[in-house]
N, C-alpha and C positions, 0 to 999 in steps of 0.2 A: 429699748436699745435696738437698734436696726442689728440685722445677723452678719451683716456684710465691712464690719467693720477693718478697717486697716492697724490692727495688730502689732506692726514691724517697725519698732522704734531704732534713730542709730543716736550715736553721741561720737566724741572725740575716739575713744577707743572701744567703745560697748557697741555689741546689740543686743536689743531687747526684745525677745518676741515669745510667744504661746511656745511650747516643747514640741516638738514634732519626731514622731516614729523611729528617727536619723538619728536622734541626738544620743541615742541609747548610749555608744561609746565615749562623749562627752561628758555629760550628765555621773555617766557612775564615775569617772576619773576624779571628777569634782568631790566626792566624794571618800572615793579609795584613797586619795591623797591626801586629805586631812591630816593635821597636826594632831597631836595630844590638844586635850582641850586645857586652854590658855587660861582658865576664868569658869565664875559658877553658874555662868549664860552659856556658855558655848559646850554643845554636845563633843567635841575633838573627834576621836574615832568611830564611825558606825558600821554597826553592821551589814553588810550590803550583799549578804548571800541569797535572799529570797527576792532579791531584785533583777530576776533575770527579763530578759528582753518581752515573753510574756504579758509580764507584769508590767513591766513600761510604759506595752502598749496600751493595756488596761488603765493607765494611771492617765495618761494624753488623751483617751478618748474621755474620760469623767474630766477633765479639767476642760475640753471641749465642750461638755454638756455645760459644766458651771459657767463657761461665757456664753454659749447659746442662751442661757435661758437670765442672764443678765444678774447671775449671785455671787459671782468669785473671778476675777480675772487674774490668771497666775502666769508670771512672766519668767521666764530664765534670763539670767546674763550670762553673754559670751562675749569672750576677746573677739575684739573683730581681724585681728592677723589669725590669730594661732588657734581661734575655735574654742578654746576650755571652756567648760562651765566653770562660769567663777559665782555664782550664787542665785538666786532666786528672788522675786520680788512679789507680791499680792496687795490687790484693793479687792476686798469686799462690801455688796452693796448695800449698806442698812437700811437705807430708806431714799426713795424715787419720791416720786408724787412732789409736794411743794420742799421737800428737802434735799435731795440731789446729797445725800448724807455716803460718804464711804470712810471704811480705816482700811489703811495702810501698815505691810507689811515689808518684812525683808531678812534674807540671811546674807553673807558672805562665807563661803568656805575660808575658814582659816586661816590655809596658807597663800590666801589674797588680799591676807588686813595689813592697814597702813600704805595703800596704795591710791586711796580716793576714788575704791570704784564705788563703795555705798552713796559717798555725796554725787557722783555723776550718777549713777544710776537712780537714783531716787530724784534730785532733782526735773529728769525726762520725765521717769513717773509722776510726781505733780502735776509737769505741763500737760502730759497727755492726759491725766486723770480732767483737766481743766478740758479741753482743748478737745477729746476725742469722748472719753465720757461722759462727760456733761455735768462730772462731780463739783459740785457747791463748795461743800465743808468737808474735809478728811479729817479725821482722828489718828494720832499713833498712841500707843497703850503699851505703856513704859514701865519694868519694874521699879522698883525704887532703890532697888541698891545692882544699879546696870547705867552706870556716868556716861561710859563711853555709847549707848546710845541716844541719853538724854545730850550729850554735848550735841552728837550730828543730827536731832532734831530740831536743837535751836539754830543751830546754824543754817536750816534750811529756811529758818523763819515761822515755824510753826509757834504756838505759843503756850505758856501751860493755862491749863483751864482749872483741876482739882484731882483731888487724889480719889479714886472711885474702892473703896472699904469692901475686902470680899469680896475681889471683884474676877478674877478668875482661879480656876483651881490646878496649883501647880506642885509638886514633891508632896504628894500628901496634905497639901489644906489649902484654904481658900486667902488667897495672898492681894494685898492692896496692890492698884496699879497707877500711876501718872497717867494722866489725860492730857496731852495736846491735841493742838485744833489748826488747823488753817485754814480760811476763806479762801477758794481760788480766784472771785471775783473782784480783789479788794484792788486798788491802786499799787500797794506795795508791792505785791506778791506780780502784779502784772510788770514793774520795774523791774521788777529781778530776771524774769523767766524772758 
């Protein structure tokens, strides 16, 4: 991946771009504001005391390194009027060479669910996963009793592929997870985007 890439995505009300040094007062509000957690996915309230501006910085420049060096590209969403962080979004890169292979990630701060910013914001990530990347095939890696994100996967058009057994380790054991997949070069997925 060339170093010089264009980063800075917009949509209808998002942008999307790499954390930058500024966003420190953003970034933690997104956080500090947090609901109780609504569901046995959602962390609700964190602790956000050893997160001072230091460590921010520290946290922006390794997330720097992980796109320098073409392993993790991690995006923030912000309102494009009003600035919050309303959540975070990651592709990491499992395989270049003849696979062009990434999974996709994402969170939404809580008190920004039911507003449609996960399916706009993921949706730009797609395109640009297609478009600026150069990503083939994304994966998302799905619990199995987490609906509300298997629903905005399908709706995005990904598809399911298999249930992968043991397959990462969460509360204590190793928990089966849902495998979707999208092709970003397919016809479909080029109708949509």
């Amino acid at each position: 991946m060339t170093k010089n890439l264009r980063l800075h995505f917009t949509t209808q009300r998002l942008i999307i771009r790499p954390l930058e040094e500024n966003d420190y007062e953003s970034w933690l509000g997104g956080f500090v504001n947090r609901k109780p957690s609504q569901h046995k996915h959602d962390r609700g309230h964190i602790d956000m005391s050893e997160a001072t501006e230091p460590w921010f910085a520290a946290l922006v420049e390794r997330q720097r390194q992980e796109i320098k060096a073409d392993d993790l590209y991690i995006f923030g969403i912000f309102d494009k009027v009003t600035k919050q962080h309303i959540g975070m979004l990651d592709i990491k890169n499992l395989s270049r060479d003849n696979f062009q292979w990434g999974e996709m990630g994402y969170f939404i701060h809580n008190q920004f669910w039911r507003q449609g910013y996960a399916f706009e914001a993921l949706t730009e990530l797609v395109k640009q996963a297609r478009d600026t990347l150069q990503f083939h095939r994304i994966e998302a890696h799905i619990n199995l009793d987490n609906p509300q994100s298997l629903h905005l996967i399908e709706k995005l058009g990904f598809q399911f592929e298999c249930i992968r057994k043991g397959f990462i380790f969460e509360n204590g054991s190793w928990t089966d997870q849902y495998v979707y997949y999208l092709n970003t070069h397919n016809n479909t997925l080029n109708e949509y985007l």
